[in-house]
KENU-181534 format. One record per residue (C-alpha): residue number from 1; z, x, y. Coordinates in steps of 0.25 Angstrom, whole numbers, plus 2048, in hexadecimal, padded with zeros to 3 digits. Layout:
<sites>
> NUM,Z,X,Y
...
</sites>
This chain:
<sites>
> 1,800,800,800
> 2,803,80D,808
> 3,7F5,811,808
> 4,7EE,804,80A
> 5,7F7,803,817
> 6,7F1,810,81B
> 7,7E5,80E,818
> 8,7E4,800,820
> 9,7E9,80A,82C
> 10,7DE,813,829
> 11,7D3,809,827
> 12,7D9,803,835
> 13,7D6,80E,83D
> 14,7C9,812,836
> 15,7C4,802,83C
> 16,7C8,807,848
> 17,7C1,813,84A
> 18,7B6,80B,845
> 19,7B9,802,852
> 20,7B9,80E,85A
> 21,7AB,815,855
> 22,7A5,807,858
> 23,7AA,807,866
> 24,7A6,817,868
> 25,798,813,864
> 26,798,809,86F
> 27,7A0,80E,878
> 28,7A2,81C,878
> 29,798,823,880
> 30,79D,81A,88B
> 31,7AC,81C,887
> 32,7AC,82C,886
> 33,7A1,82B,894
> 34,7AF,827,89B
> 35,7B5,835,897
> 36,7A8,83E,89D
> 37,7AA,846,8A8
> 38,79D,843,8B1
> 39,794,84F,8B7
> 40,798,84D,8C6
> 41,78C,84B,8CE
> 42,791,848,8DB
> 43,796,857,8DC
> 44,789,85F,8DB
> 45,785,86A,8E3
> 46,77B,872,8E5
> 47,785,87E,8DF
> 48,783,876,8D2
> 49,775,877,8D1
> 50,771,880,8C2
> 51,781,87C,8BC
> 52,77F,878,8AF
> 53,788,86A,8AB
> 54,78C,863,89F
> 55,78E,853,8A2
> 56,78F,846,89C
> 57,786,83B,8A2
> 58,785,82C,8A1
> 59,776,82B,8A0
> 60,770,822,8AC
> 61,764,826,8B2
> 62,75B,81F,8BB
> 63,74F,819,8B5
> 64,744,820,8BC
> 65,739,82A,8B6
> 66,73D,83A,8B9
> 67,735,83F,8AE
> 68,742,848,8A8
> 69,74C,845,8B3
> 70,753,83A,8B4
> 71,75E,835,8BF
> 72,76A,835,8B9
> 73,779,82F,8BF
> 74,782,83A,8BC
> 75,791,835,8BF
> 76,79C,82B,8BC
> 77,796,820,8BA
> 78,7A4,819,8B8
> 79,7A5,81E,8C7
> 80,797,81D,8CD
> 81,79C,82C,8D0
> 82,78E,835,8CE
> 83,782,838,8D2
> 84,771,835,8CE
> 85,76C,842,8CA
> 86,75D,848,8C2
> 87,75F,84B,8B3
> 88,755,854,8B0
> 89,754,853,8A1
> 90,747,85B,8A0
> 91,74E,866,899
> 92,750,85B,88E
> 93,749,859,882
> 94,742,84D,881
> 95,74C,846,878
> 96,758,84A,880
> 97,750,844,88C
> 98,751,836,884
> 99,760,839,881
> 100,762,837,88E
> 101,75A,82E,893
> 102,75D,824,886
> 103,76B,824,889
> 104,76C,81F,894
> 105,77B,819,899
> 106,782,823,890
> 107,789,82E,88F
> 108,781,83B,88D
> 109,787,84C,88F
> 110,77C,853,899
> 111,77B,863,89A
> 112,773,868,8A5
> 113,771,86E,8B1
> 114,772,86A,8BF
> 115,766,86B,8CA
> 116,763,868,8D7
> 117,757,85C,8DA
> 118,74E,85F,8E6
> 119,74B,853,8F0
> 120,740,852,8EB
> 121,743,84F,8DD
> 122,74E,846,8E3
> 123,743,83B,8EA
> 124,73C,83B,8DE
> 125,746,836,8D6
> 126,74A,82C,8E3
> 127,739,828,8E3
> 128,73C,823,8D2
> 129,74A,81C,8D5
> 130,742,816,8E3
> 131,735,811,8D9
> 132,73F,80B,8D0
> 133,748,804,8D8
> 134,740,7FF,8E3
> 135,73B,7F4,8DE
> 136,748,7EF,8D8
> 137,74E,7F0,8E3
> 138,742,7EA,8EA
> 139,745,7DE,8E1
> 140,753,7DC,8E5
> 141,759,7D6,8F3
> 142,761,7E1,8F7
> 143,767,7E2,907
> 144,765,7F1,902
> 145,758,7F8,90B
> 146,74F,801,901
> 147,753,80E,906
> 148,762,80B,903
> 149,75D,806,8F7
> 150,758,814,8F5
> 151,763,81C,8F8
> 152,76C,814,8EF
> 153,762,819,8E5
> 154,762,827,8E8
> 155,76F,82B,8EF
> 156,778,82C,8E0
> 157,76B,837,8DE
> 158,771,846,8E1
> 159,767,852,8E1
> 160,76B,85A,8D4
> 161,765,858,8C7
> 162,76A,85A,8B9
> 163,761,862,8B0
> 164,766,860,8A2
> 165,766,868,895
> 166,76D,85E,88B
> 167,771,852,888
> 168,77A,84E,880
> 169,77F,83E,87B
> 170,787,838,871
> 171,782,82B,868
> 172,78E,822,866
> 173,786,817,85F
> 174,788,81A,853
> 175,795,819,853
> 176,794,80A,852
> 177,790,809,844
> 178,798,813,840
> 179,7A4,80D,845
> 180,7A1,7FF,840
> 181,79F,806,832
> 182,7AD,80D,834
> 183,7B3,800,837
> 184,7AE,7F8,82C
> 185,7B0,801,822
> 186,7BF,803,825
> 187,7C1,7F4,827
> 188,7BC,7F2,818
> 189,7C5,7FD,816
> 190,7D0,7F4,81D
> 191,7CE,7E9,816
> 192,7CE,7EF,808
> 193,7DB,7F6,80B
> 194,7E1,7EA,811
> 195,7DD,7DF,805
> 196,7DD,7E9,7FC
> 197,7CE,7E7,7F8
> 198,7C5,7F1,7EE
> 199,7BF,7FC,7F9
> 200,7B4,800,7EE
> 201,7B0,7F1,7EE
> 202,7B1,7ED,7FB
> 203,7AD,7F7,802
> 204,79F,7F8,7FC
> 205,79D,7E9,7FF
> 206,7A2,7EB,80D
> 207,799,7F6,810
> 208,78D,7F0,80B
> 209,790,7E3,814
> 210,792,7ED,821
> 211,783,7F1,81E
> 212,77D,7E5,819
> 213,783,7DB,824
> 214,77E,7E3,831
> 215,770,7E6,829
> 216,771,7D6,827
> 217,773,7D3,834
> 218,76B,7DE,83D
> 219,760,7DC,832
> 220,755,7D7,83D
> 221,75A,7E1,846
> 222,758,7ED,83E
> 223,74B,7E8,83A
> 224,747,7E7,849
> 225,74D,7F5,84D
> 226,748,7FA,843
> 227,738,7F6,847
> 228,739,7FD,856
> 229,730,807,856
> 230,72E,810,862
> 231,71F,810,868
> 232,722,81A,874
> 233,72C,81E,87D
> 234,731,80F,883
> 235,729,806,878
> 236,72C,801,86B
> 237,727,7F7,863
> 238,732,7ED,85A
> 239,730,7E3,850
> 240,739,7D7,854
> 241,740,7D2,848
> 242,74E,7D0,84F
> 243,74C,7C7,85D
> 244,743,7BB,855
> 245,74C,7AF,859
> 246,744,7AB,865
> 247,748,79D,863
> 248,755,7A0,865
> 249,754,7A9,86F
> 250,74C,79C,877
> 251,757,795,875
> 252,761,79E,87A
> 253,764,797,886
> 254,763,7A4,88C
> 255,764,7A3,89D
> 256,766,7B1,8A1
> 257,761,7BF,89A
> 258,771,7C1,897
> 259,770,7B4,890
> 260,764,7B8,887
> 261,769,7C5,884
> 262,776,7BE,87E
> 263,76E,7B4,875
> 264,767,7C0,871
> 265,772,7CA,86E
> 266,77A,7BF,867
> 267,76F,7B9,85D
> 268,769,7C8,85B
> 269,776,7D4,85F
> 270,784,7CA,85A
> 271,787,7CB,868
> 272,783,7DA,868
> 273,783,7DC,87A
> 274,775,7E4,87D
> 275,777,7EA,88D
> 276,76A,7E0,893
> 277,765,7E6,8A0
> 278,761,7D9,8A8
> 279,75A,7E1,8B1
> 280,750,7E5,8A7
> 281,74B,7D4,8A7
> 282,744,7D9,8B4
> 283,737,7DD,8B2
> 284,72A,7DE,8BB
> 285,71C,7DC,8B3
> 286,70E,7D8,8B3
> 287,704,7D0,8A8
> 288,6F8,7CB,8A8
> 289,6EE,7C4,89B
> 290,6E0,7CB,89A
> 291,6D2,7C7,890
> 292,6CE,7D4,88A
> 293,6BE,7D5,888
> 294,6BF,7D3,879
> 295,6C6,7C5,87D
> 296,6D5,7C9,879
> 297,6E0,7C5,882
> 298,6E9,7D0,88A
> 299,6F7,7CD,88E
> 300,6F9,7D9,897
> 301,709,7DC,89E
> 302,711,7E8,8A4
> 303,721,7E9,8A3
> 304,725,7EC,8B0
> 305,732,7F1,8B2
> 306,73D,7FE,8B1
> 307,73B,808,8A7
> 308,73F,801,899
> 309,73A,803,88B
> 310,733,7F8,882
> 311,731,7F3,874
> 312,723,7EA,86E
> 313,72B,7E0,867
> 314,724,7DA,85B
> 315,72A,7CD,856
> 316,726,7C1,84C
> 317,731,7B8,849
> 318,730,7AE,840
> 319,728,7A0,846
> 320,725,7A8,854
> 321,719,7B0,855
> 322,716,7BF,855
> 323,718,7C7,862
> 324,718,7D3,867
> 325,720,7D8,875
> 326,726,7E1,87F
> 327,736,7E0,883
> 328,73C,7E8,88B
> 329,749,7F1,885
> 330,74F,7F4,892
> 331,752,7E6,891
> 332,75B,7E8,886
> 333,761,7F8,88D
> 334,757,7FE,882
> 335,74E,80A,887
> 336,74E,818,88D
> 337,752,815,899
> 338,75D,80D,894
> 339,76B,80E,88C
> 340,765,80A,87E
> 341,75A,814,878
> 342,74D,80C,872
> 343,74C,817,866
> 344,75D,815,863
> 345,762,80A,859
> 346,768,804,864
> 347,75C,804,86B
> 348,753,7FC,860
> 349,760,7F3,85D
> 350,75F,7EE,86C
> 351,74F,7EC,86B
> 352,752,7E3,860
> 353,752,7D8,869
> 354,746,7DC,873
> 355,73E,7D1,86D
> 356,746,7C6,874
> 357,743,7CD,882
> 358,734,7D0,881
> 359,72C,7CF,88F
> 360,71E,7CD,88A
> 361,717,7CD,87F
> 362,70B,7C5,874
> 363,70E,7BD,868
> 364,703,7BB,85B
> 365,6FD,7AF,862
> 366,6F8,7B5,86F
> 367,703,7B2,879
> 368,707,7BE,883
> 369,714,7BB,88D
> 370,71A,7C4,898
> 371,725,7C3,8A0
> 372,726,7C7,8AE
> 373,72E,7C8,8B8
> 374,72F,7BF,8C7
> 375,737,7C2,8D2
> 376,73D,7B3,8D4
> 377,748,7AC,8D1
> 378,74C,7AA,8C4
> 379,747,79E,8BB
> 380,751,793,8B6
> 381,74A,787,8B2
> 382,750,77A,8AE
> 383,749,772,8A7
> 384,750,76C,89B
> 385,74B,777,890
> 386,74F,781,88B
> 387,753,78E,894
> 388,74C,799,891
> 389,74E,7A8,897
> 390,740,7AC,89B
> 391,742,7BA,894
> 392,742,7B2,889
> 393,734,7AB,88B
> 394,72D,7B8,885
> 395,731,7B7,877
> 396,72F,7A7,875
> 397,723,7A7,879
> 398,71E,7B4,871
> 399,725,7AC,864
> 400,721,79E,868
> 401,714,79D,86F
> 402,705,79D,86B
> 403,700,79B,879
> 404,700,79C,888
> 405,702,78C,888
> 406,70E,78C,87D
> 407,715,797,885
> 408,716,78F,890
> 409,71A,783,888
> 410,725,78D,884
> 411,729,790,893
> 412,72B,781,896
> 413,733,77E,88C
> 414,73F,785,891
> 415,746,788,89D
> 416,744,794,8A1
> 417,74D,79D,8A8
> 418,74E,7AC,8AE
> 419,758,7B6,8B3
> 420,75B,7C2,8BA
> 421,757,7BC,8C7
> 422,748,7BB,8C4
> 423,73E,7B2,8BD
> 424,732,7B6,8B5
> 425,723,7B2,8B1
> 426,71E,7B2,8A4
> 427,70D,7B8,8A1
> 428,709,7B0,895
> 429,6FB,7B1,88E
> 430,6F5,7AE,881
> 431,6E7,7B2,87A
> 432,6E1,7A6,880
> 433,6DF,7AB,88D
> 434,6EB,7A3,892
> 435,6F5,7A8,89C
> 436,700,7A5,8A5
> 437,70B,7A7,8AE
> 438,718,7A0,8AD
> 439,722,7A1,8B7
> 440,72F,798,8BB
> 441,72E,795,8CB
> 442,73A,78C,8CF
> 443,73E,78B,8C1
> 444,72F,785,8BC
> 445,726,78A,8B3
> 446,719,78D,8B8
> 447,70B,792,8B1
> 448,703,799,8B8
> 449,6F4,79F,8B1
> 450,6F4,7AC,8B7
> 451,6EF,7B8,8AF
> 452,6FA,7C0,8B3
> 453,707,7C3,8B9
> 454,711,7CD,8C0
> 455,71F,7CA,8C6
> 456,71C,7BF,8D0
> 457,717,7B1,8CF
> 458,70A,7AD,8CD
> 459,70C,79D,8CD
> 460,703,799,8D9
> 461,70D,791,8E3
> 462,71A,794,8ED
> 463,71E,79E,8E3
> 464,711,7A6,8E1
> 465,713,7B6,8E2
> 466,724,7B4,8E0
> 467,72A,7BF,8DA
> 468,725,7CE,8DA
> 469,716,7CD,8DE
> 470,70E,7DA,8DE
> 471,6FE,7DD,8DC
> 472,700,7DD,8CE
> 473,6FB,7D0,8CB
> 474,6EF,7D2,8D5
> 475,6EA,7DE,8CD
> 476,6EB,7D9,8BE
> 477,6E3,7CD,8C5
> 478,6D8,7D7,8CA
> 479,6D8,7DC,8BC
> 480,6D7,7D4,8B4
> 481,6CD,7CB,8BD
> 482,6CA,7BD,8BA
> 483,6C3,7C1,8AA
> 484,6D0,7C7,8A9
> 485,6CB,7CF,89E
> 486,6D1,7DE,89A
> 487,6CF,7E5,88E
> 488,6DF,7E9,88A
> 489,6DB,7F8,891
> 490,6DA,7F0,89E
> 491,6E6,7E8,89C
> 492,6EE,7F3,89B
> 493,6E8,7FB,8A8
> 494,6E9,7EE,8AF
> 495,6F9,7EF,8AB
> 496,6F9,7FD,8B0
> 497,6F3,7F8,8BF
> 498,6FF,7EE,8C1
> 499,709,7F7,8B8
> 500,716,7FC,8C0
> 501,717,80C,8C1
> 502,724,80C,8BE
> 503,729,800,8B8
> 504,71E,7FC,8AE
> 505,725,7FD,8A1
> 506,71B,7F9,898
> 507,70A,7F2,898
> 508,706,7E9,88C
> 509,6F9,7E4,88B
> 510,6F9,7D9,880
> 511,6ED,7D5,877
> 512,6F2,7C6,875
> 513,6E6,7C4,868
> 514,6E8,7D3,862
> 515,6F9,7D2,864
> 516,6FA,7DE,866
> 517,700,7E5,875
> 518,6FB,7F3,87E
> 519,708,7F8,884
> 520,70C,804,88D
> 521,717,808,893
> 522,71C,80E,8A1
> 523,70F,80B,8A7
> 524,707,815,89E
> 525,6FC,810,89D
> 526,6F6,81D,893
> 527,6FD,818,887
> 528,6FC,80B,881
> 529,703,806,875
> 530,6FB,7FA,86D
> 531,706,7F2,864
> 532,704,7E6,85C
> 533,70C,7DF,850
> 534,707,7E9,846
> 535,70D,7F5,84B
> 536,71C,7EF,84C
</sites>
């Protein structure tokens, strides 16, 4: 009795060490990132310049293109104590580069050598940061003047770099499963001890039921992280065998993009929290619908929005129909410029669900929708039907429709609502040669046959040009001309004419009869990438 007593006290605290790997894995690059003495920054001089340092960083750089610099806060963030400084990281290898760059908002060990940054060098940096934020803050009311604007942007910036030699990181994560292993195992232990049960029985069965039960249940999820394949840097293509309740997600009930991402963690994650950037519902694009000579029918869009990476989603659910689409993973916090890697288990875990959040795509039957931003207010019809969140209207009508005319039968049948203190029009098309543009003005639905669309109204009336117009639409007019007729070459160069510099994430031309899609990413129009369903 002796020894079962202390081997229940044993088994105890074997559970709770368990307990505590679990909460390292999650916690624990934050937890120890308490105890790490910063680099001070604000305390440089010019007598520092050559001196080698060792330092520990919270990785959070500004988005902008250096090539191998980046702009790095190095201080307390705990404080706001610190300073922006240039990490030259091209002393790196190439996969120490993405070490640093895939973990961003942890903790990483930086060895390098401090060095000054000429004026010069300086305004080059403020000309990116100036290019990406101007037009956000162009789109916000702000009693704030654009040259204050820019010297909130620019004062934290000191004139030193840091050129580094290493880098160094510690992967908590997988302390989770182990420490959910630990755990289990020592509460059968427990038990045995406790009711006196046959370990060489029970434990067998137990063990087998700790690796059947999760298989059981993450069965679809492992089969779709599992299909994610990476095309290039920023691209992957998946096969969707996870997020194929659509009728569910229709029925949601979801108001808000908080609300949508509940029903979609609770039916898909148990609850599991995913860190949604709302922000990343924001997005500028353009699409149009072109013949090509050979009498196929082109769907042709551009992303528009802040460096994100991608996936081609294939999905065929049972009783909806084949489709092929683009979401976008910063969405989900998912890419390299992001806290979650795209290539990491984690990463591929959180794509699971990209299929729910697609932004354009083509279905088996010819049917090619797009959403794109308007600059309005937002939409909240109040009709009697059903309410439905318009980031949801992509995938019903990918799953359910077989035309132009059925997707607007679709629309009307729900109340449709919008968040984020914008609305939304939707590009739909189909092989027949149909095409239209639906948008929600004083919270009606209204249809408009226009052969394309950017970011602001083209419903003729009082609302007519609302939103963020631009010569965008004016050009894809010219050409395409009134055949509208472009071979998917030309689609794709009439993307590039409207495409945004800096902000255009990917370009799809869709072949609506051959099901198949051209894309390109980060406005380089050099190399194209052709999927279709086969090669998911």
């Amino acid at each position: 009795m002796k020894r079962n007593k202390k081997a229940i006290v044993i088994t105890a605290i074997v559970m709770f060490i368990g307990v505590l790997l679990v909460l390292l894995g999650f916690f624990g690059n934050w937890f120890f990132g308490l105890f790490k003495k910063g680099f001070d920054s604000q305390n440089i001089t010019s007598a520092d310049i050559g001196r080698s340092i060792e330092t520990d960083i919270l990785v959070a750089y500004e988005n902008i293109d250096l090539g191998d610099k980046a702009a790095q806060f190095v201080g307390n963030f705990n404080t706001g104590e610190g300073a922006i400084m240039i990490i030259d990281l091209s002393s790196l290898s190439e996969a120490d580069k993405e070490l640093y760059f895939s973990n961003y908002g942890q903790h990483i060990t930086i060895k390098g050598t401090i060095k000054s940054v000429s004026d010069e060098e300086l305004q080059e940096v403020f000309n990116k940061m100036y290019e990406l934020y101007d037009p956000i803050f162009a789109e916000r009311d702000s009693d704030m003047t654009l040259e204050e604007f820019h010297g909130y942007l620019t004062d934290p910036f000191i004139p030193y770099a840091i050129e580094i030699t290493s880098i160094g990181t510690f992967n908590w994560t997988p302390f989770i499963p182990a420490g959910i292993i630990v755990f289990l195992l020592a509460l059968v232990l427990e038990i045995c001890f406790v009711f006196k049960l046959k370990k060489r029985i029970v434990l067998p069965v137990v063990c087998g039921l700790i690796v059947l039960i999760p298989v059981i249940m993450f069965f679809n999820h492992i089969r779709t992280m599992t299909s994610v394949k990476k095309v290039t840097d920023g691209l992957y293509t998946m096969e969707n065998y996870l997020c194929t309740d659509t009728k569910g997600l229709l029925e949601s009930d979801a108001h808000t993009v908080s609300d949508l991402f509940d029903w979609i963690l609770d039916r898909h994650f148990y609850g599991l929290k995913v860190d949604i950037n709302e922000d990343n519902f924001a997005f500028g694009c353009a699409a149009f619908a072109a013949n090509t000579p050979d009498g196929d029918h082109l769907f042709g869009r551009n992303f528009d929005y802040m460096e994100t990476d991608s996936v081609l989603v294939h999905s065929h659910p049972k009783g909806a129909y084949e489709s092929i689409g683009v979401a976008d993973l910063a969405v989900l916090g998912v890419g390299k410029a992001f806290s979650v890697d795209p290539d990491s288990a984690l990463g591929k875990l959180y794509m699971a669900i990209a299929p729910y959040v697609i932004v354009d795509g083509i279905n088996e039957k010819g049917v090619g929708a797009g959403i794109l931003e308007l600059d309005i207010d937002e939409t909240h019809q109040d009709n009697g039907n059903p309410d439905l969140l318009i980031f949801c209207a992509i995938r019903g009508i990918l799953d359910n429709c077989a035309s132009v005319d059925e997707a607007l039968a679709f629309l009307r049948s729900y109340d449709i609502q919008t968040d984020l203190n914008a609305t939304y029009h939707l590009f739909i098309t189909d092989k027949s040669g149909k095409y239209v543009v639906v948008e929600w003005l004083e919270n009606e639905m209204v249809v408009t046959e226009r052969a394309c669309a950017t970011n602001s109204v083209v419903a003729p009336g009082k609302h007519f040009d609302e939103g963020d117009p631009d010569d965008r639409l004016p050009t894809i007019d010219q050409c395409l001309g009134s055949s509208r007729v472009a071979s998917e070459t030309d689609a794709m160069k009439i993307l590039a004419k409207v495409k945004n510099v800096r902000f255009t994430e990917w370009s799809c031309v869709y072949n609506l009869e051959k099901f198949k899609v051209d894309i390109c990413l980060d406005a380089d129009y050099s190399k194209v990438y052709t999927v279709s369903a086969k090669d998911f």
